[in-house]
C-alpha positions in Angstrom: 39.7 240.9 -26.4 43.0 240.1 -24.8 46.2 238.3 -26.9 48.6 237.8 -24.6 49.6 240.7 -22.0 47.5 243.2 -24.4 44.2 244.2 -24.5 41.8 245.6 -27.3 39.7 248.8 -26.9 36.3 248.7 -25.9 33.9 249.1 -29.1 30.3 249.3 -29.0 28.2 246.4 -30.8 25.5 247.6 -32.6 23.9 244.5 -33.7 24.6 240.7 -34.4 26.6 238.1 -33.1 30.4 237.6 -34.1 31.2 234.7 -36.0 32.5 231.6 -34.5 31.3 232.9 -30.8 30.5 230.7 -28.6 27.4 232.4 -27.5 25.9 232.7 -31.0 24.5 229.2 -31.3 23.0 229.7 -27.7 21.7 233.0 -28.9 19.8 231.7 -32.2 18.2 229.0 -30.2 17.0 231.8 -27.4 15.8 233.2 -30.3 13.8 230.8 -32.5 12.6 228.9 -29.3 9.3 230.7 -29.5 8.3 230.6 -33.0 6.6 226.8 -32.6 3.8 228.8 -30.4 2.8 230.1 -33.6 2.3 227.0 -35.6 -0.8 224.7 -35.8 0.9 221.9 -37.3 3.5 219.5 -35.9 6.6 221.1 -36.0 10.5 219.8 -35.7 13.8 222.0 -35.2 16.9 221.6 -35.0 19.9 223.7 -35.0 18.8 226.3 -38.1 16.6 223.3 -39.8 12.8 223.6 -39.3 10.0 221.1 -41.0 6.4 221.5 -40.6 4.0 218.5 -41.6 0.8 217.7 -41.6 -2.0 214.9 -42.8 -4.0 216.2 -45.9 -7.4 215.0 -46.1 -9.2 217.7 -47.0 -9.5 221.4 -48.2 -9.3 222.5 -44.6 -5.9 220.8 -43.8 -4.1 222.0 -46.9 -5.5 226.1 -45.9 -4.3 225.2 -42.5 -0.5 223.8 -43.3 -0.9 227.2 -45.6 -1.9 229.2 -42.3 1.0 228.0 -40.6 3.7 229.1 -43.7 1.8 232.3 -43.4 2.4 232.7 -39.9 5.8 231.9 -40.2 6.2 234.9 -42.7 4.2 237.2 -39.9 7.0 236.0 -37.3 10.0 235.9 -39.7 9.3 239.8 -40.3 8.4 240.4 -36.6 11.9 239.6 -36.1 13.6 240.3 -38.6 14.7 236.9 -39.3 14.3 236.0 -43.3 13.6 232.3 -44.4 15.4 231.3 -47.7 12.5 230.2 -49.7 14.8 228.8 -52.2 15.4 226.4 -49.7 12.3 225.3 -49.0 10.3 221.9 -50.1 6.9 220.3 -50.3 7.3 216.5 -49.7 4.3 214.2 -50.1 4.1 211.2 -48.6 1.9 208.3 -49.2 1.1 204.6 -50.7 -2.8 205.3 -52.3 -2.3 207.0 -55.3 -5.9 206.3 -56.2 -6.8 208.3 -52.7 -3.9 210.8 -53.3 -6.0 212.0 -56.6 -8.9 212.9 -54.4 -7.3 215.0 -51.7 -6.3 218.8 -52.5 -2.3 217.6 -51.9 -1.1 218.9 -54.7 -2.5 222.7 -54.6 0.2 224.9 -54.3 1.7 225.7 -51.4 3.4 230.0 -51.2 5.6 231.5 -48.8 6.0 235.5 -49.7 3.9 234.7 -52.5 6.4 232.5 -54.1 5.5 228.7 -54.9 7.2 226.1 -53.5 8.4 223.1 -55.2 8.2 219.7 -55.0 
């Protein structure tokens, strides 16, 4: 680092990015860019804000929108990157409530084994 006419010592980083680099938003996104690869599902990021979605009309959708939370665990631990599952939310959308009743929608939905709310 140089203030002025002096510069710092040369140290070693061991990991991480220093805060308020400009590099570390670069970096995140190099690094996230390849975890939509390992979701079925439609998927949207941006910045450090990810949703997944999917239509659920039957058993198989709602073990597949499952798969892909799975998955997500299997990358997040691949690379050492932890999800906040405090943070994270199901949201149903839809007019039929009649049709809503007949669709598994509202089985629950786990990431590291904990249930996500509504």
């Amino acid at each position: 680092m140089k203030v002025r006419c002096s510069l710092s010592e040369w140290m070693a980083v061991l990991s991480g990015v220093p805060q308020g680099s400009v590099l570390g938003p670069l970096l995140f996104l190099l690094f996230v860019n390849g975890l939509p690869s390992w979701i079925v599902n439609s998927i949207h990021m941006f910045a450090d804000d990810m949703k997944i979605w999917c239509t659920i009309r039957d058993i198989n959708d709602s073990l597949s929108l499952q798969k892909d939370l799975d998955s997500m665990v299997e990358w997040s631990d691949k690379y050492l990157l932890k999800f906040n599952v405090e943070k994270c939310k199901i949201m149903h959308i839809g007019q039929n409530s009649k049709r809503r009743s007949q669709i598994p929608q509202r089985d629950p939905v786990y990431i590291r084994h904990l249930q996500i709310k509504n």
